[in-house]
Short mmCIF file of the C-alpha atoms (twelve columns), coordinates in Angstrom:
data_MODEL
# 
_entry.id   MODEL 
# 
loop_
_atom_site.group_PDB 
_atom_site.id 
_atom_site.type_symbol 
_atom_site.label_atom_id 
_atom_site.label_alt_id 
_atom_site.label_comp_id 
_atom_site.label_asym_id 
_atom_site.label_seq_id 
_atom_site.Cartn_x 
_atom_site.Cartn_y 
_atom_site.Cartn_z 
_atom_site.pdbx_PDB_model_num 
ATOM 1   C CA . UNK A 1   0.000   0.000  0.000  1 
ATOM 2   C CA . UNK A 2   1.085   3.393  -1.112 1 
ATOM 3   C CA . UNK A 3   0.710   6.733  0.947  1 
ATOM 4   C CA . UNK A 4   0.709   9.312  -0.695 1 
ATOM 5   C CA . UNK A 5   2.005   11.626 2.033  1 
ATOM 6   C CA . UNK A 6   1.556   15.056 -0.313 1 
ATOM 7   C CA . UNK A 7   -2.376  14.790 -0.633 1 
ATOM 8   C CA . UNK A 8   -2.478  13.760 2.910  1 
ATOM 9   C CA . UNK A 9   -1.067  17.106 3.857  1 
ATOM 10  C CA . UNK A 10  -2.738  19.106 1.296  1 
ATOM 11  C CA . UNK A 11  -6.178  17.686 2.946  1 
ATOM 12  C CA . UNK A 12  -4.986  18.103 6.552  1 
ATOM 13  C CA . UNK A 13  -4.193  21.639 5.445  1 
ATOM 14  C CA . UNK A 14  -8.115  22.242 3.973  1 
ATOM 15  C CA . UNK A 15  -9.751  20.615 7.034  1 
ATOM 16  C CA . UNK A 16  -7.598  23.137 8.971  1 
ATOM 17  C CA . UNK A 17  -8.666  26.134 6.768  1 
ATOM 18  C CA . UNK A 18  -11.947 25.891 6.467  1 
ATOM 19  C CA . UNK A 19  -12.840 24.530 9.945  1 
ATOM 20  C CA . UNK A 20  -14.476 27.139 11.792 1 
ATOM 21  C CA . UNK A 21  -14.207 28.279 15.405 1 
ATOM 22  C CA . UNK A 22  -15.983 30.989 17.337 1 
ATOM 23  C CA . UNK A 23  -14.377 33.801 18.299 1 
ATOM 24  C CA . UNK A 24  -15.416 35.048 21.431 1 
ATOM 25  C CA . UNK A 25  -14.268 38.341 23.081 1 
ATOM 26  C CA . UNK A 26  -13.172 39.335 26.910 1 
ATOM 27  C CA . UNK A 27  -15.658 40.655 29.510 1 
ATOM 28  C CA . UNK A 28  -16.101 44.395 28.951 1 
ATOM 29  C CA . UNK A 29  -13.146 46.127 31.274 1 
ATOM 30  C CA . UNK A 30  -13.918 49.591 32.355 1 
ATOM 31  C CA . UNK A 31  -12.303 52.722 30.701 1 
ATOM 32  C CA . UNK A 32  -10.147 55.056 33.505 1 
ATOM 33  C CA . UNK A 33  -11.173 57.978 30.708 1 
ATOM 34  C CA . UNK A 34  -15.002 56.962 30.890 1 
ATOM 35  C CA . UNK A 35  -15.138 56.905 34.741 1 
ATOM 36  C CA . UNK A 36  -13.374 60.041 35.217 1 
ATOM 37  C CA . UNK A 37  -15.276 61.999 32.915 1 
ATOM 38  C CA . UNK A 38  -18.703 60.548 34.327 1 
ATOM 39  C CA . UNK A 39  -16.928 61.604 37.985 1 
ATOM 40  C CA . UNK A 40  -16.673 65.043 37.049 1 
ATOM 41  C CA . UNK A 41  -20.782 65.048 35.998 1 
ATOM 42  C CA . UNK A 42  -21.414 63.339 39.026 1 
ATOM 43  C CA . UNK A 43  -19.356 66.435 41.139 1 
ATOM 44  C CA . UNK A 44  -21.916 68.911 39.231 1 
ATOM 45  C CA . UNK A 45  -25.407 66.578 39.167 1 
ATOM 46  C CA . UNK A 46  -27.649 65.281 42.133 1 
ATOM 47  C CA . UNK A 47  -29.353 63.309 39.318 1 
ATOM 48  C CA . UNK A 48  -28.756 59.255 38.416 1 
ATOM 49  C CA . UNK A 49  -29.996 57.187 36.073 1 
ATOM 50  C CA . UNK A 50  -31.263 53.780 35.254 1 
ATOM 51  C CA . UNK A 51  -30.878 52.053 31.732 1 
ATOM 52  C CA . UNK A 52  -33.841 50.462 30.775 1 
ATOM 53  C CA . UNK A 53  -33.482 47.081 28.570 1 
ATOM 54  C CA . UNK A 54  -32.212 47.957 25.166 1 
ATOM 55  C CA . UNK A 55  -34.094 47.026 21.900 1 
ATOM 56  C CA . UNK A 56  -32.088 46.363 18.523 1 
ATOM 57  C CA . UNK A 57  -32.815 46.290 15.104 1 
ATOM 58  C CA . UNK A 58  -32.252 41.861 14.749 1 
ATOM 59  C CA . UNK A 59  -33.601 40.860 17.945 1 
ATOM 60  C CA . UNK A 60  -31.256 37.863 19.644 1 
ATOM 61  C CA . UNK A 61  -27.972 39.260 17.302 1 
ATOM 62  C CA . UNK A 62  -24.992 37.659 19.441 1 
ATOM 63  C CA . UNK A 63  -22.532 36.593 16.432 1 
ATOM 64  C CA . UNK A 64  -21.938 38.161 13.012 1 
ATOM 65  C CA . UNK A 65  -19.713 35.888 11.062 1 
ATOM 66  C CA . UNK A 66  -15.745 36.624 10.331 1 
ATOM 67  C CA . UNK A 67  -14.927 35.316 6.707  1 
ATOM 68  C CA . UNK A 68  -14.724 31.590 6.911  1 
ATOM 69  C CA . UNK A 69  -13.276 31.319 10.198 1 
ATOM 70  C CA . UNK A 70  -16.621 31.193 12.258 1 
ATOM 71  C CA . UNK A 71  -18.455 33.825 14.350 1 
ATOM 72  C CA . UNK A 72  -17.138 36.701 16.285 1 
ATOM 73  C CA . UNK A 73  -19.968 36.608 19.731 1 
ATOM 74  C CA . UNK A 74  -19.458 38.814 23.114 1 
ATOM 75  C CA . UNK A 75  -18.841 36.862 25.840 1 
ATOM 76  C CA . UNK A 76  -21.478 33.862 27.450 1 
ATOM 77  C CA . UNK A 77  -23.548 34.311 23.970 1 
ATOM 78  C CA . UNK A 78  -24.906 37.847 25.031 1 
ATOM 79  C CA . UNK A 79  -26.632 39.650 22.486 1 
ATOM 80  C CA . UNK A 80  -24.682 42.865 21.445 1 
ATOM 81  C CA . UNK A 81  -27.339 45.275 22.376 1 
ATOM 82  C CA . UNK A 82  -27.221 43.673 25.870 1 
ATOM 83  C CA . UNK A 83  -23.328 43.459 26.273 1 
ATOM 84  C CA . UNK A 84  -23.370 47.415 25.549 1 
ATOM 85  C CA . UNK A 85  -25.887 48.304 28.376 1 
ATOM 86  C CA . UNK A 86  -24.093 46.227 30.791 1 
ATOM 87  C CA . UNK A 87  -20.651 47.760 29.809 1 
ATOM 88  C CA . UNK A 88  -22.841 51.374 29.844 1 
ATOM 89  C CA . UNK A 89  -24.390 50.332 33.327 1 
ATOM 90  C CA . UNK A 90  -20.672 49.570 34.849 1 
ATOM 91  C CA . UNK A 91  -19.494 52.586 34.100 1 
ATOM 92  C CA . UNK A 92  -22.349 54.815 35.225 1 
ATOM 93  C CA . UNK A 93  -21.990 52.092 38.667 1 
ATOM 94  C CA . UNK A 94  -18.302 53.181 39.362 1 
ATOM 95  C CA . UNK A 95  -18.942 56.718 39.057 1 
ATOM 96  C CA . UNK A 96  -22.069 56.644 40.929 1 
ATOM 97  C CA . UNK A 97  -24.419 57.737 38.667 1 
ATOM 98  C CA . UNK A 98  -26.035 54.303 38.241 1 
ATOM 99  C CA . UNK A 99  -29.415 54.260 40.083 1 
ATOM 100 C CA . UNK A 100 -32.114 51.282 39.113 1 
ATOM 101 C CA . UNK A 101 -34.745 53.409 40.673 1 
ATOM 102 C CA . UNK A 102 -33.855 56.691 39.244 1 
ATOM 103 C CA . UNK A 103 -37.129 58.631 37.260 1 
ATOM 104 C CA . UNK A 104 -34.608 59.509 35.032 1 
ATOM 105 C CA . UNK A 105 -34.499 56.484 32.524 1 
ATOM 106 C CA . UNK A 106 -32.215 56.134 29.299 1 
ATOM 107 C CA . UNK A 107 -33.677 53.961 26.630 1 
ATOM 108 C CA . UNK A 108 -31.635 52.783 23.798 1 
ATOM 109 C CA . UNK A 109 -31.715 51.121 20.476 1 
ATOM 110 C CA . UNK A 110 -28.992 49.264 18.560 1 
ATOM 111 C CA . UNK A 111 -29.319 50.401 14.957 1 
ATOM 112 C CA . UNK A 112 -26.171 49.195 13.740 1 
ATOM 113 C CA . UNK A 113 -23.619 46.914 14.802 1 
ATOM 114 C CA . UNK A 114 -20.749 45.009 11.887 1 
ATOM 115 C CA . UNK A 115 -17.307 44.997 11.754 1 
ATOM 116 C CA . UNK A 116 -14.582 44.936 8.967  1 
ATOM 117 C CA . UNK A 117 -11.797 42.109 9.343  1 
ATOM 118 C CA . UNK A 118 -9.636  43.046 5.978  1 
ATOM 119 C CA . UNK A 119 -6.070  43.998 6.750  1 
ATOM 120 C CA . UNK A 120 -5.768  47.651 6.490  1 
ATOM 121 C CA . UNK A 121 -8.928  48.324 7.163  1 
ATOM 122 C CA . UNK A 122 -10.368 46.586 10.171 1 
ATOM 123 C CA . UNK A 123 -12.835 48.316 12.547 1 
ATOM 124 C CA . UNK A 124 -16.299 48.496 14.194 1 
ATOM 125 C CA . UNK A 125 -19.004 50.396 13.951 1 
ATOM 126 C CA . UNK A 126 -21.894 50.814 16.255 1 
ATOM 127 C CA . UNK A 127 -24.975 53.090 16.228 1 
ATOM 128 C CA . UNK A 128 -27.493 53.817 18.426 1 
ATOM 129 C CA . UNK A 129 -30.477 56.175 19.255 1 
ATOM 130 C CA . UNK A 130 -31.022 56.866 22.443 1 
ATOM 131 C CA . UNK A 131 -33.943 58.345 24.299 1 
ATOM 132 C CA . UNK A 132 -35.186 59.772 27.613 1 
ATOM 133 C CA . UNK A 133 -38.764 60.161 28.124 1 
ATOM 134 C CA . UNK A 134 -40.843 62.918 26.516 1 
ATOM 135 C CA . UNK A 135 -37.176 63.926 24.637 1 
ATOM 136 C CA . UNK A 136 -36.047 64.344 21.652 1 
ATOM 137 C CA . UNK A 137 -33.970 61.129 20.564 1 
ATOM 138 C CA . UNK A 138 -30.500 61.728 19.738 1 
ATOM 139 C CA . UNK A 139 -27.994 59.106 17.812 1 
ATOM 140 C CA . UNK A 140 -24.451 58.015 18.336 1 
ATOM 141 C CA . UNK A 141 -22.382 56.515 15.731 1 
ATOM 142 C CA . UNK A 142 -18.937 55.258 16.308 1 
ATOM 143 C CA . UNK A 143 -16.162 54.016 13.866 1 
ATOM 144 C CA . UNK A 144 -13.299 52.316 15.799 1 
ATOM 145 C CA . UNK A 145 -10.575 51.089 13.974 1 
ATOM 146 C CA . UNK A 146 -7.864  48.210 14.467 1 
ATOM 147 C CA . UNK A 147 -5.346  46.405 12.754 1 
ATOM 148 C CA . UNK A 148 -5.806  43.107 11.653 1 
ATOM 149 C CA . UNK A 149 -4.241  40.204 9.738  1 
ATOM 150 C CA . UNK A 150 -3.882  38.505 6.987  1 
ATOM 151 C CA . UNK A 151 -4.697  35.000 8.046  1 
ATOM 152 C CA . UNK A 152 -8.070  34.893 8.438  1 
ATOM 153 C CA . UNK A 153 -8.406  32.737 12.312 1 
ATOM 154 C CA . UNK A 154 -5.991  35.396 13.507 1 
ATOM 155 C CA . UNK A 155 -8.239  38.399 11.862 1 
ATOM 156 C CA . UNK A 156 -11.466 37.339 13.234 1 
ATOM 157 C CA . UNK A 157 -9.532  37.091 16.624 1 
ATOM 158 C CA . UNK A 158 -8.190  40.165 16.345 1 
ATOM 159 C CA . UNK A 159 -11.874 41.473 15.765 1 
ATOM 160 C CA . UNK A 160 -13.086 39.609 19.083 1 
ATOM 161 C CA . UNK A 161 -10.298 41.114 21.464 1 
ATOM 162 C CA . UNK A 162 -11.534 44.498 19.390 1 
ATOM 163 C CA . UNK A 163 -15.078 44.912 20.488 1 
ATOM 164 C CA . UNK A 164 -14.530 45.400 24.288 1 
ATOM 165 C CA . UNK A 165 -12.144 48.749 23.036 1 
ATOM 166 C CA . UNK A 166 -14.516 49.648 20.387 1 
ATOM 167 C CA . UNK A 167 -17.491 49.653 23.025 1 
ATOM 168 C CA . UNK A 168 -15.223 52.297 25.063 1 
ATOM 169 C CA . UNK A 169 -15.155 54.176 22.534 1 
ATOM 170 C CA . UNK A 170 -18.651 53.983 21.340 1 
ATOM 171 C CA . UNK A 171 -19.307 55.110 25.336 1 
ATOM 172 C CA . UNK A 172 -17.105 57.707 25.003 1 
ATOM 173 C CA . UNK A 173 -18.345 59.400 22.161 1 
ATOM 174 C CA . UNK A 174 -22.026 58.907 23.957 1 
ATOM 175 C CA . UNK A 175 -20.977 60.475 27.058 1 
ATOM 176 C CA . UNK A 176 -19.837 62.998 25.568 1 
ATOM 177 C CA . UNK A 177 -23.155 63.927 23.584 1 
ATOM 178 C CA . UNK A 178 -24.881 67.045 24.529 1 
ATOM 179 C CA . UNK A 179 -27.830 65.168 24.794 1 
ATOM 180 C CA . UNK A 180 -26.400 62.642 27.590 1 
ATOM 181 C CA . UNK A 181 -24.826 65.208 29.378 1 
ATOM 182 C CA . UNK A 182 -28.457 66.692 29.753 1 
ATOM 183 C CA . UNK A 183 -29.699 63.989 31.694 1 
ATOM 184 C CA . UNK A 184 -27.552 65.499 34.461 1 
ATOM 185 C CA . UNK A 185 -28.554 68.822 35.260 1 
ATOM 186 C CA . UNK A 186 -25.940 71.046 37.298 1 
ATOM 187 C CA . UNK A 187 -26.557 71.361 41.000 1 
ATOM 188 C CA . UNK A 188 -28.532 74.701 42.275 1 
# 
């Protein structure tokens, strides 16, 4: 019996290839810039606020796929809209403006949420409109951008370790909105 040891390697190397594994990022980890700047409302505001449950625009969303190497997800399967309140609740908790029976309520709704894995060019992008009762609605859009790779398993793993940054930076950007900083009128 003959072995023909180069097509054994050549299908060893397409099993690996196209075998797909999910790529799952870390628990969100708080942002020092975040906290501080939600201190300094805090030093200015009496009010808190509680974050109702978040809607989204694909109900249940906890993966998008990365090319052919299997899903990109948030960590324990969470739907995105869900892992961004959480990270959005943690922050307001540490600087004390988290309150679960505040009047003052923020609503939000995940428009948008995709992410690029091509080398050069990799980033997220997240939008969403948020609301607080009998208010206008105002929108936040973030692009956050990364570098990735060629190989495709170490792209879409790249992406994963990329979300927990880009949803920093998405809170950022909505902390910074006239709109949020609103919510928190100045002390008399």
């Amino acid at each position: 019996m003959r072995f023909n040891y180069a097509k054994i390697a050549l299908s060893v190397i397409i099993v690996l290839l196209t075998t797909a594994c999910t790529h799952t990022s870390q628990r969100y980890g708080l942002s020092a810039e975040n906290v501080a700047m939600l201190q300094q409302v805090k030093q200015s505001s009496d009010a808190t606020l509680q974050v109702a449950n978040f809607t989204t625009f694909n109900p249940g969303l906890n993966s998008i796929m990365c090319r052919a190497a299997g899903p990109v997800e948030p960590p324990d399967q969470r739907p995105f809209e869900m892992y961004i309140r959480e990270a959005l609740i943690s922050e307001l908790k540490i600087s004390g403006l988290f309150n679960e029976k505040s009047a003052n309520t923020l609503h939000g709704h995940l428009e948008h949420i995709d992410f690029n894995s091509n080398i050069g060019a990799g980033n997220w992008t997240m939008r969403m409109r948020f609301n607080k009762a009998d208010e206008a609605p105002f929108t936040v859009e973030n692009v956050y951008s990364f570098s990735t790779n060629f190989i495709a398993d170490i792209a879409c793993g790249q992406v994963a370790q990329a979300l927990g940054a880009a949803t920093q930076d998405f809170l950022k950007k909505t902390f910074e909105h006239p709109s949020f900083k609103a919510m928190f009128p100045k002390k008399p």
